[in-house]
Backbone as CSV, one residue per row, in Angstrom:
resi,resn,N_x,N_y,N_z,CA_x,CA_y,CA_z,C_x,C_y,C_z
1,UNK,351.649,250.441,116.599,352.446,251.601,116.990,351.754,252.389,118.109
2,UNK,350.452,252.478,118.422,349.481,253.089,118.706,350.027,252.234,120.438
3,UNK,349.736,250.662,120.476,349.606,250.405,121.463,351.686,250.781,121.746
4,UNK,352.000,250.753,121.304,353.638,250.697,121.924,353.622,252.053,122.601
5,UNK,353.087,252.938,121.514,353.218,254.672,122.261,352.417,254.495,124.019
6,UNK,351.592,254.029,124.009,350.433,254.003,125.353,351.308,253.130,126.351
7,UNK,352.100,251.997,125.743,352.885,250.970,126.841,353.967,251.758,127.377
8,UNK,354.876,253.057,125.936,355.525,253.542,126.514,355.258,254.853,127.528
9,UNK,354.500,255.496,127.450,354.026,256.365,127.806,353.517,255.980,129.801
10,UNK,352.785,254.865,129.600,352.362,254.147,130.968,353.939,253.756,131.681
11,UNK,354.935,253.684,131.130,356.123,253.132,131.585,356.778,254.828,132.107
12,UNK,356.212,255.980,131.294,357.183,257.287,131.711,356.817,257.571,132.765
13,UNK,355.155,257.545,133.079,354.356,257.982,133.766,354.719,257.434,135.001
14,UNK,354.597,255.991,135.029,354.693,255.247,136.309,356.502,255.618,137.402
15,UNK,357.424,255.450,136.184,358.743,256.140,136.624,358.528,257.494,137.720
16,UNK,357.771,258.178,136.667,357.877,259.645,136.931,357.496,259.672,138.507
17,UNK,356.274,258.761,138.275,355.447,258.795,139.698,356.380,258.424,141.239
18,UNK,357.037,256.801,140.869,357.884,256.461,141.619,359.261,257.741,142.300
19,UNK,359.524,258.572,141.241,360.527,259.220,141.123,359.632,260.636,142.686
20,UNK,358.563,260.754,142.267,358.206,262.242,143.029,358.005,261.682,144.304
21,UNK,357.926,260.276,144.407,357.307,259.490,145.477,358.977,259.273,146.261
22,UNK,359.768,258.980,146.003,361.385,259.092,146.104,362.037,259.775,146.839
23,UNK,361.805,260.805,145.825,362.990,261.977,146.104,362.321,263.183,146.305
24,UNK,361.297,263.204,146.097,360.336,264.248,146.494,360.617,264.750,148.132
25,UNK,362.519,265.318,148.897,362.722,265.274,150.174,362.137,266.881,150.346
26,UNK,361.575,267.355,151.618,362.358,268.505,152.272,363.368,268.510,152.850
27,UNK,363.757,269.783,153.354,364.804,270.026,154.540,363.428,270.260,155.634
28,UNK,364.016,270.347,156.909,363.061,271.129,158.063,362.237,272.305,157.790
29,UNK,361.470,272.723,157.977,361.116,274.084,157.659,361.694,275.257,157.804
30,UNK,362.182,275.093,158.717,362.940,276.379,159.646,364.012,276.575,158.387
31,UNK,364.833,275.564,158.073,365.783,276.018,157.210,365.404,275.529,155.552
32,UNK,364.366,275.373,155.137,364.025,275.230,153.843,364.230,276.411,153.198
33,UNK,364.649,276.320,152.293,365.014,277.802,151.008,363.704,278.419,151.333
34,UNK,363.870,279.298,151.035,362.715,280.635,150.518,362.902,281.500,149.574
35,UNK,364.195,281.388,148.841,364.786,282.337,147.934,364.002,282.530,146.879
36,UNK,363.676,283.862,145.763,363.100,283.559,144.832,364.463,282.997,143.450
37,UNK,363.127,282.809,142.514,364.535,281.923,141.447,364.284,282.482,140.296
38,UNK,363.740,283.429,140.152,363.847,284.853,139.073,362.806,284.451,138.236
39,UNK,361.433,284.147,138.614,360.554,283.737,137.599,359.822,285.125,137.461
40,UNK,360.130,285.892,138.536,359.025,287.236,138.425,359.798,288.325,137.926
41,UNK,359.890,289.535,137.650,360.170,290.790,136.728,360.445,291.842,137.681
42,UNK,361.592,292.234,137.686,361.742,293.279,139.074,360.589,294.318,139.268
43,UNK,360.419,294.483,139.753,359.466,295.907,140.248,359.717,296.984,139.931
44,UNK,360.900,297.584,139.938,361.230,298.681,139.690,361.580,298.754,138.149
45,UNK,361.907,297.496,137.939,362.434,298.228,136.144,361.406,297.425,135.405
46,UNK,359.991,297.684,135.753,358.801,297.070,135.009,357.733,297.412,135.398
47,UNK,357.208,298.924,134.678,356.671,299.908,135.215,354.826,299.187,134.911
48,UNK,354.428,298.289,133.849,353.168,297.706,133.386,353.025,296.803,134.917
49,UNK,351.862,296.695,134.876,350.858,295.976,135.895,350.993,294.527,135.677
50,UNK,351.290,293.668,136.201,351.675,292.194,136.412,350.571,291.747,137.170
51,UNK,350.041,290.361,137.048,349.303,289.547,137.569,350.064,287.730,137.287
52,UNK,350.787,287.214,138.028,351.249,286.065,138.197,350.853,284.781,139.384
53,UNK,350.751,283.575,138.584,350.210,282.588,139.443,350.951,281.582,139.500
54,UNK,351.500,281.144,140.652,352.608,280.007,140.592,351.632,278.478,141.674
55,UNK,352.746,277.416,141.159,352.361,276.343,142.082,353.848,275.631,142.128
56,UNK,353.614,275.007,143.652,354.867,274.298,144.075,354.743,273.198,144.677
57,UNK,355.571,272.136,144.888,355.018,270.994,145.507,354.451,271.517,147.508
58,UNK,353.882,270.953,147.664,353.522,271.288,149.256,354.869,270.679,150.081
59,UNK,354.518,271.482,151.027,355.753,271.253,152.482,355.669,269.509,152.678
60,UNK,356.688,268.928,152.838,357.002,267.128,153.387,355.956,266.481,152.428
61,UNK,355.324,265.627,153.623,355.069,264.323,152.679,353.493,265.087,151.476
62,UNK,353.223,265.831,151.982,351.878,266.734,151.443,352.291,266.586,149.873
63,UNK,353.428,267.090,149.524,353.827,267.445,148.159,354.400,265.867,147.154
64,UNK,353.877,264.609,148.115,353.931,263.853,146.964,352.493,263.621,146.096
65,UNK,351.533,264.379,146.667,350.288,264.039,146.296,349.730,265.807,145.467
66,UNK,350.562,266.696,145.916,350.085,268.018,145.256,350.653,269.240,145.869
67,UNK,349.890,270.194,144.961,350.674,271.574,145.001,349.965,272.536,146.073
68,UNK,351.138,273.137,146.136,350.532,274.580,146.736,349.945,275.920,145.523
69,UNK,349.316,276.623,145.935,349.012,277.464,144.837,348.751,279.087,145.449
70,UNK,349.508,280.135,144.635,348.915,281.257,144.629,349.507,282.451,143.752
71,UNK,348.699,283.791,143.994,348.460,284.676,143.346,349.250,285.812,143.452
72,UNK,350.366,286.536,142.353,350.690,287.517,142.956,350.451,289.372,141.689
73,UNK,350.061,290.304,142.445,349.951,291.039,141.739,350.716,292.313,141.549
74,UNK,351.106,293.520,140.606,351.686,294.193,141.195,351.338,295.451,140.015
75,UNK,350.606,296.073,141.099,349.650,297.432,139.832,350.699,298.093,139.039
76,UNK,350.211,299.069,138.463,351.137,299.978,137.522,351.833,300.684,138.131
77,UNK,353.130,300.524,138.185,354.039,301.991,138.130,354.542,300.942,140.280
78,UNK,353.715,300.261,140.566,354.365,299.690,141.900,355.691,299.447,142.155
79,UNK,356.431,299.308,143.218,357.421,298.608,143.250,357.712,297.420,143.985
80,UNK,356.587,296.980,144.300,356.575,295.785,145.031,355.072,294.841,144.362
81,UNK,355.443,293.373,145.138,354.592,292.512,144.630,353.475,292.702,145.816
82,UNK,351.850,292.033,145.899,351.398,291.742,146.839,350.840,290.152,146.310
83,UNK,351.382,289.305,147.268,351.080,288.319,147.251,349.932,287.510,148.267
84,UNK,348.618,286.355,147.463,347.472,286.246,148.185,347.591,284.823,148.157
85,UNK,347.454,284.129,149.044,347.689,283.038,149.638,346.669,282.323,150.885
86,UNK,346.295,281.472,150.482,345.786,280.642,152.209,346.585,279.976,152.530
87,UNK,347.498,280.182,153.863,347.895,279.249,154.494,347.277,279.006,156.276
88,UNK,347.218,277.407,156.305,346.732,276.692,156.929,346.582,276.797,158.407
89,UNK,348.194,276.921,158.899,348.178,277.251,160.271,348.084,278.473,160.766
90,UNK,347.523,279.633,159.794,347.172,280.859,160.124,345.965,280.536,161.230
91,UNK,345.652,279.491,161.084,344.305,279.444,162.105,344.573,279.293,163.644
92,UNK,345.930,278.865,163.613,346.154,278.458,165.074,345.955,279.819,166.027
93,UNK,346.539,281.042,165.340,346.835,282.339,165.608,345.100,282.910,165.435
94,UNK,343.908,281.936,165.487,342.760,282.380,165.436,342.211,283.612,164.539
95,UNK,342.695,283.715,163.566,342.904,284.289,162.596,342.187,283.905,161.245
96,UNK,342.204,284.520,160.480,341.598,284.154,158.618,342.589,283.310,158.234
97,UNK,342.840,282.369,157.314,343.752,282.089,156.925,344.380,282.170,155.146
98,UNK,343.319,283.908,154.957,343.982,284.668,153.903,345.001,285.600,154.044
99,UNK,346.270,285.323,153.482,347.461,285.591,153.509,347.777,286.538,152.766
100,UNK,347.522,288.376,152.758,348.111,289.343,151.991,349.215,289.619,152.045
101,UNK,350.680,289.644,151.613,351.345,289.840,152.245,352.468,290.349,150.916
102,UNK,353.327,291.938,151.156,354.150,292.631,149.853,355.182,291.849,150.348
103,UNK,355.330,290.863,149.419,356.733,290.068,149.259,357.150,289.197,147.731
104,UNK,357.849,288.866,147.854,358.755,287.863,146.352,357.756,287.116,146.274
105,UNK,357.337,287.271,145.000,356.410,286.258,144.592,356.532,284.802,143.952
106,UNK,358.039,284.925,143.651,358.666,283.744,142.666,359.646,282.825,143.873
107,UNK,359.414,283.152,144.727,360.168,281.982,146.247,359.755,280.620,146.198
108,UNK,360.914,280.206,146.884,360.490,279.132,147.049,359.452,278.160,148.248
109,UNK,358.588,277.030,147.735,357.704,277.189,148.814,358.429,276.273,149.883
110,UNK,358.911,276.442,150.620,360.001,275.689,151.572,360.680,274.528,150.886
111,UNK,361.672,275.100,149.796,362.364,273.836,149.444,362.008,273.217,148.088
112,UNK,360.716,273.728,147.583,360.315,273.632,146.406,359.964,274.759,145.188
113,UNK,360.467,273.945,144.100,360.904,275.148,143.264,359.870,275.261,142.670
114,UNK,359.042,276.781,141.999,358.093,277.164,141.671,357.889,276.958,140.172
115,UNK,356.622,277.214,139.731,356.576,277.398,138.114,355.555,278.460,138.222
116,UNK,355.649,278.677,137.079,354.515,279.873,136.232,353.249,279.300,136.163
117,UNK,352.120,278.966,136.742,351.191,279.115,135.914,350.192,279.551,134.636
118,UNK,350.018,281.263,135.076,349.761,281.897,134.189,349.996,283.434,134.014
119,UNK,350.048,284.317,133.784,350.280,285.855,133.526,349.651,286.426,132.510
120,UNK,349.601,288.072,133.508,348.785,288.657,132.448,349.542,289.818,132.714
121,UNK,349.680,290.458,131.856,350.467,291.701,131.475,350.030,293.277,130.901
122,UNK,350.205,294.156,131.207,349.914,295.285,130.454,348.300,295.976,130.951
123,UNK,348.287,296.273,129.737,346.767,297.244,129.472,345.774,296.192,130.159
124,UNK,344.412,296.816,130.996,343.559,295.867,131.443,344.188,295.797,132.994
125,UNK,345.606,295.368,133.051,345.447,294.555,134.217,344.852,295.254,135.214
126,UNK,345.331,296.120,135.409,344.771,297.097,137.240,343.898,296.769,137.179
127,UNK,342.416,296.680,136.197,341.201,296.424,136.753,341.232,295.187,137.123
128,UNK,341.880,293.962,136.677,341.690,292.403,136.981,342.222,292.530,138.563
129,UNK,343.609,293.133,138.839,343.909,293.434,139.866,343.072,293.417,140.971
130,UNK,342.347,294.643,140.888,341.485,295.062,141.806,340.141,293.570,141.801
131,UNK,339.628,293.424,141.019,338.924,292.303,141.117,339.677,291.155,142.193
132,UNK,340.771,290.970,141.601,341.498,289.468,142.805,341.685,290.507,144.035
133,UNK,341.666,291.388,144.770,341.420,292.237,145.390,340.492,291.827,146.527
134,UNK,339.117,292.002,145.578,337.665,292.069,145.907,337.241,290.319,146.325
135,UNK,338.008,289.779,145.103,337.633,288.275,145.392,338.122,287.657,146.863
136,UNK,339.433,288.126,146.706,340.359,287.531,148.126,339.339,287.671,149.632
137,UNK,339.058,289.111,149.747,338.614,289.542,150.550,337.227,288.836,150.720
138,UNK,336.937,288.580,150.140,335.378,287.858,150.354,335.579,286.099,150.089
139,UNK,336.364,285.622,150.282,336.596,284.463,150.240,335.600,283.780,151.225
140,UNK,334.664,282.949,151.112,334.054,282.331,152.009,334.595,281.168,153.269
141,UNK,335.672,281.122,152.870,335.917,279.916,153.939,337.642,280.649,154.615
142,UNK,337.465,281.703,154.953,338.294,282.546,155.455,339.032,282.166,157.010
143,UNK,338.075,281.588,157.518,338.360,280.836,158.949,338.083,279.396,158.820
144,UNK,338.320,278.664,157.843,338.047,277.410,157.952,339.446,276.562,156.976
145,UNK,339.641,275.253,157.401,340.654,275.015,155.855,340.907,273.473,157.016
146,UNK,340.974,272.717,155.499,340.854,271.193,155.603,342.014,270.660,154.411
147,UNK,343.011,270.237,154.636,344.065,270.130,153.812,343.651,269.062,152.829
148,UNK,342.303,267.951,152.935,341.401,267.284,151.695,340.444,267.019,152.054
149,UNK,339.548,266.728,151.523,339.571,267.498,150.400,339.639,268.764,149.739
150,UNK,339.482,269.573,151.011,339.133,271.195,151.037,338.058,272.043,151.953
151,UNK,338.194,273.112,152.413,339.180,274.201,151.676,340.409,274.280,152.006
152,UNK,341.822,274.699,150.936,342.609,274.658,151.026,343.119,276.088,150.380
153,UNK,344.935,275.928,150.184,345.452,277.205,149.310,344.685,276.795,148.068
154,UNK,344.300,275.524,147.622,343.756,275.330,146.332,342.488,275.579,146.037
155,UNK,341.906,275.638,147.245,340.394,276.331,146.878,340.096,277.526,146.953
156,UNK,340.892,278.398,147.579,341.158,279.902,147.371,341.502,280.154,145.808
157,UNK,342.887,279.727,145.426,343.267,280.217,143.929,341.826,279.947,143.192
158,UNK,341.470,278.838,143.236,340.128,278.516,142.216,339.199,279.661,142.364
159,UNK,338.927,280.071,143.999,337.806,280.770,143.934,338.417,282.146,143.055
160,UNK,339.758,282.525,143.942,339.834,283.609,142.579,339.480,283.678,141.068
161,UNK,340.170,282.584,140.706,340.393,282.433,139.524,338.933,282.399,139.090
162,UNK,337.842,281.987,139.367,336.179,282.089,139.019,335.982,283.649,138.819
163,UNK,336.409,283.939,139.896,335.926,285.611,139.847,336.689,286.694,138.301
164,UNK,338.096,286.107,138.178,338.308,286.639,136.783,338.935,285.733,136.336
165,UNK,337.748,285.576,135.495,338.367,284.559,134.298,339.073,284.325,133.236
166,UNK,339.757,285.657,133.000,340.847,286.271,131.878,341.643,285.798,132.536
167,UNK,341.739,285.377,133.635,343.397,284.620,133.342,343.080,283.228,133.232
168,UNK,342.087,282.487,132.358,342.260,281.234,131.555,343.109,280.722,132.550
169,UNK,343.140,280.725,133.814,343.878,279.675,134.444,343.743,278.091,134.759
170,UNK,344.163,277.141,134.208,343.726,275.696,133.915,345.000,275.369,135.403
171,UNK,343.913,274.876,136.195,345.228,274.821,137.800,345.406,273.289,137.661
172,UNK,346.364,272.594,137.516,347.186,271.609,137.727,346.356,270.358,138.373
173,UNK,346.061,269.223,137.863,345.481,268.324,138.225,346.373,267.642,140.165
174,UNK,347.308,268.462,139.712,347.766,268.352,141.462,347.183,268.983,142.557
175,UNK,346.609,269.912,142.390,345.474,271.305,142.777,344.808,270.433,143.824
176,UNK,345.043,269.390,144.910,343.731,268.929,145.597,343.314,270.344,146.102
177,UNK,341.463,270.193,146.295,340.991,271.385,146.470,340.899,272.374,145.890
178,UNK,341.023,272.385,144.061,340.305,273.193,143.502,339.357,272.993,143.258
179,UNK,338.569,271.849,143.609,336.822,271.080,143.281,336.376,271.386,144.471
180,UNK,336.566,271.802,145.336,335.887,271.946,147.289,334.807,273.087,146.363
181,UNK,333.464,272.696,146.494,332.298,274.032,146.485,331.619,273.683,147.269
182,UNK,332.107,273.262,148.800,331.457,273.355,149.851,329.991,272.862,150.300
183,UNK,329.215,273.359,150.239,327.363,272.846,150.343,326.836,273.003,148.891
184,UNK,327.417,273.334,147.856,327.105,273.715,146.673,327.297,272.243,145.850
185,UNK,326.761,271.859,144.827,327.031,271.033,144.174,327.415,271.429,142.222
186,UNK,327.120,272.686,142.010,327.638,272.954,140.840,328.120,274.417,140.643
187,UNK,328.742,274.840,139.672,329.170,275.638,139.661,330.098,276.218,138.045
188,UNK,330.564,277.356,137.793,331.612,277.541,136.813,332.734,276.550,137.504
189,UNK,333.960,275.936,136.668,334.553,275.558,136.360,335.886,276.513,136.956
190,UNK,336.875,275.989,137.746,337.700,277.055,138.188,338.296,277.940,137.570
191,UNK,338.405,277.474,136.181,339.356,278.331,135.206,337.543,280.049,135.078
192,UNK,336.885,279.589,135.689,335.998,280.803,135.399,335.064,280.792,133.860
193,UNK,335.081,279.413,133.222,334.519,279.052,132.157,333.977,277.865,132.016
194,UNK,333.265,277.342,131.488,333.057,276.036,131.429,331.963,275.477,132.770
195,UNK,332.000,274.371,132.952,331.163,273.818,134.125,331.696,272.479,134.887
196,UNK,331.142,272.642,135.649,331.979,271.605,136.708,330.491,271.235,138.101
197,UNK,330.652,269.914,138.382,329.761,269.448,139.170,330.724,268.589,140.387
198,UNK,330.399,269.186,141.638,331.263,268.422,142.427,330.260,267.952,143.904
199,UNK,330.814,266.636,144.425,330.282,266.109,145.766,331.077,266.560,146.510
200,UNK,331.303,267.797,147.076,332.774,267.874,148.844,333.879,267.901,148.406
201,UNK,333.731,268.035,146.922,335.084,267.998,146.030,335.720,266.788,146.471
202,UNK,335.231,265.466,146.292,335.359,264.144,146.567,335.134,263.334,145.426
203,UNK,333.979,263.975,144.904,333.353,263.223,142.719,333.058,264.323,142.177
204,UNK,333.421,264.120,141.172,332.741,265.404,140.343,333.354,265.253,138.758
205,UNK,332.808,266.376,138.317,333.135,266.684,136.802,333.556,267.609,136.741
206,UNK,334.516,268.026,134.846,334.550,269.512,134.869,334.838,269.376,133.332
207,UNK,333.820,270.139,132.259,333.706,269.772,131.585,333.770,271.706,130.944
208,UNK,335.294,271.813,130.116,335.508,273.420,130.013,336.409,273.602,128.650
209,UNK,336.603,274.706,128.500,337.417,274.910,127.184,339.019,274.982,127.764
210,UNK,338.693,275.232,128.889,339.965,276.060,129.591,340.743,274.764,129.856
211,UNK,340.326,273.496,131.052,340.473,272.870,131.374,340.448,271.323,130.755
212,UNK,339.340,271.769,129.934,339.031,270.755,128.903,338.367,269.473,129.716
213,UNK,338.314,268.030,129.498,337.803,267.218,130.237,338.296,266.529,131.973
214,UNK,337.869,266.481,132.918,338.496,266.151,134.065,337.219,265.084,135.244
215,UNK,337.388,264.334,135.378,336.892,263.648,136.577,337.648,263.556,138.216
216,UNK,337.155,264.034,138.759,337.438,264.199,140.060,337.120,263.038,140.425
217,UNK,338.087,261.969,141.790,337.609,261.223,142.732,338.224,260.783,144.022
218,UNK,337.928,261.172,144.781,338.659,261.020,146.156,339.437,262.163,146.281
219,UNK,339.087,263.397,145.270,340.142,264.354,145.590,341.536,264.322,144.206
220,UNK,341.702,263.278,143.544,342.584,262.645,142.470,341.706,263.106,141.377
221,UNK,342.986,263.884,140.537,342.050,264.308,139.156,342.706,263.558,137.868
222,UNK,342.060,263.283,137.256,341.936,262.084,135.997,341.322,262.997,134.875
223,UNK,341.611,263.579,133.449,341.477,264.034,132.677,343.020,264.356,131.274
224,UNK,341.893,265.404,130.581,342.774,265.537,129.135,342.486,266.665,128.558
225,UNK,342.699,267.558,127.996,342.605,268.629,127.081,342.938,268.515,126.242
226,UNK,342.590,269.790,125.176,343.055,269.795,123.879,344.027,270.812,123.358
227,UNK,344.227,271.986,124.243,344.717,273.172,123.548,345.698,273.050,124.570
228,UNK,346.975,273.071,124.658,347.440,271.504,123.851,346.974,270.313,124.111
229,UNK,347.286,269.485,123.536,347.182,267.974,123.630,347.613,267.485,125.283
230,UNK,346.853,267.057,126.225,347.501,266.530,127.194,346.492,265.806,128.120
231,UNK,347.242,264.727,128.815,346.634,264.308,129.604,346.839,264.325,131.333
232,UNK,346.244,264.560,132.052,345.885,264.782,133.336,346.128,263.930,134.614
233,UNK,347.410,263.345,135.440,347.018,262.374,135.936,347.259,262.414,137.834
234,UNK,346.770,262.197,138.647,346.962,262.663,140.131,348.872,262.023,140.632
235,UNK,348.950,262.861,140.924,350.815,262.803,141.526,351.673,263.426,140.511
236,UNK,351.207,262.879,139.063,352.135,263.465,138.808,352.124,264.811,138.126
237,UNK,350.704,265.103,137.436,350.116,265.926,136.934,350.214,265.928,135.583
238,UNK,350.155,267.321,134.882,349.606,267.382,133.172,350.948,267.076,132.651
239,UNK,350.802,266.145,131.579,351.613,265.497,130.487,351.444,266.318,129.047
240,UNK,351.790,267.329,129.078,352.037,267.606,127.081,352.509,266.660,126.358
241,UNK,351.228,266.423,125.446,351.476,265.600,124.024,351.914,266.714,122.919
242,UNK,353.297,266.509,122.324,353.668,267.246,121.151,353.429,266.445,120.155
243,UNK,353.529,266.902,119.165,352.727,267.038,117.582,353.978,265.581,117.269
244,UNK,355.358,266.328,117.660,356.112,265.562,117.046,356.737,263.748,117.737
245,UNK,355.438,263.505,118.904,355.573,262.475,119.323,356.511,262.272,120.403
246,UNK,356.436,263.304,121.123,357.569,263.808,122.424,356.377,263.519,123.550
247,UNK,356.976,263.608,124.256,356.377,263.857,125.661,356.750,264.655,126.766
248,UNK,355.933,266.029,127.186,356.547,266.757,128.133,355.707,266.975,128.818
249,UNK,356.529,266.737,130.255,355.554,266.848,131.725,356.244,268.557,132.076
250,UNK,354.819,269.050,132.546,354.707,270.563,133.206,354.078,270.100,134.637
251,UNK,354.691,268.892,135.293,353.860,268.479,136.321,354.991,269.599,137.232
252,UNK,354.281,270.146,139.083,354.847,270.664,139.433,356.146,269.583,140.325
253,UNK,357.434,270.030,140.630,358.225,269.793,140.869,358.549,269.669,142.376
């Protein structure tokens, strides 16, 4: 029974893969959606402090291999979001390519539809706030960005996410470039717990409560956790194992 579950399971997986590899289209950029799709909480009639983290497949062929990722916050009593982001061709404009910017945080990333990562709500937040704040701003690779292995939007969210680690954020084995630690070879673990050892974010480990087990290689992450049950795989991302012998992918879309 054991091996039928693994034959079937290798048969969802491989589909799934073919499937993102497929149909995984954009439109042009110019006219790709941007709309949001109501994952975030209006501003005005949600007076508590919000901290939300989404990921989406990347623009064209980028997004058969992984996500985009970022951060949006919105203090107490605000009426708007501020959203923190690296994007890439900010550099052309000789520029940082950290992206502050008060807008919809739940949009789409040209054409691709978002998910939740993680949230934090209420009491506490303003101070976490201000921390992703502090972190953004000191981002080390502010004028630099390498779409793989890294730095990328994915090695920004990570670095946030190190700096506060209450948001238990476990970033998506699609994440190329949450392993980039640059001239460094070890470090916390992106979720801000645990440990992780990386080459150029090319090999590495990450061995966490948050994240649970993961091998990095070529940039492709290969792992499994426990809280829930799941396993980890590059394209298509994390697979939830349910209790009751289901299978559900939270891979991004």
């Amino acid at each position: 029974m054991t091996i039928v579950r693994l034959l079937l399971l290798v048969v969802f997986t491989t589909t799934l893969g073919i499937h993102f590899v497929t149909e995984h289209v954009n439109a042009g950029w110019q006219t790709a959606s941007r709309e949001p799709v109501g994952l975030a909480p209006d501003p005005e009639q949600t007076p508590e402090a919000i901290i939300q983290v989404y990921g989406a497949r990347a623009y064209g062929w980028r997004g058969y291999f992984g996500v985009h990722t970022w951060i949006a916050v919105k203090p107490s009593f605000a009426r708007t979001y501020t959203v923190y982001e690296v994007i890439g061709w900010y550099l052309r404009r000789g520029g940082s390519v950290v992206s502050i910017h008060q807008q919809q945080p739940d949009r789409r990333w040209f054409g691709s539809m978002p998910i939740l990562l993680a949230e934090k709500r209420g009491d506490g937040v303003d101070v976490l706030i201000s921390r992703i704040e502090e972190a953004a701003l000191s981002y080390p690779y502010a004028r630099e960005y390498t779409m793989w292995p890294g730095p990328n939007s994915n090695t920004f969210t990570a670095w946030i996410s190190r700096a506060v680690p209450e948001l238990a954020l476990d970033l998506p084995p699609t994440a190329i470039g949450k392993d980039y630690l640059g001239s460094s070879m070890t470090a916390v673990a992106p979720s801000g717990r645990g440990w992780q050892w990386s080459l150029f974010g090319l090999l590495g480990v990450i061995v966490s409560e948050v994240e649970g087990f993961e091998i990095n290689f070529l940039g492709l992450t290969f792992g499994f956790s426990h809280s829930p049950i799941a396993i980890k795989l590059p394209l298509i991302g994390r697979i939830d194992l349910s209790t009751q012998n289901r299978v559900v992918v939270s891979a991004q879309e």
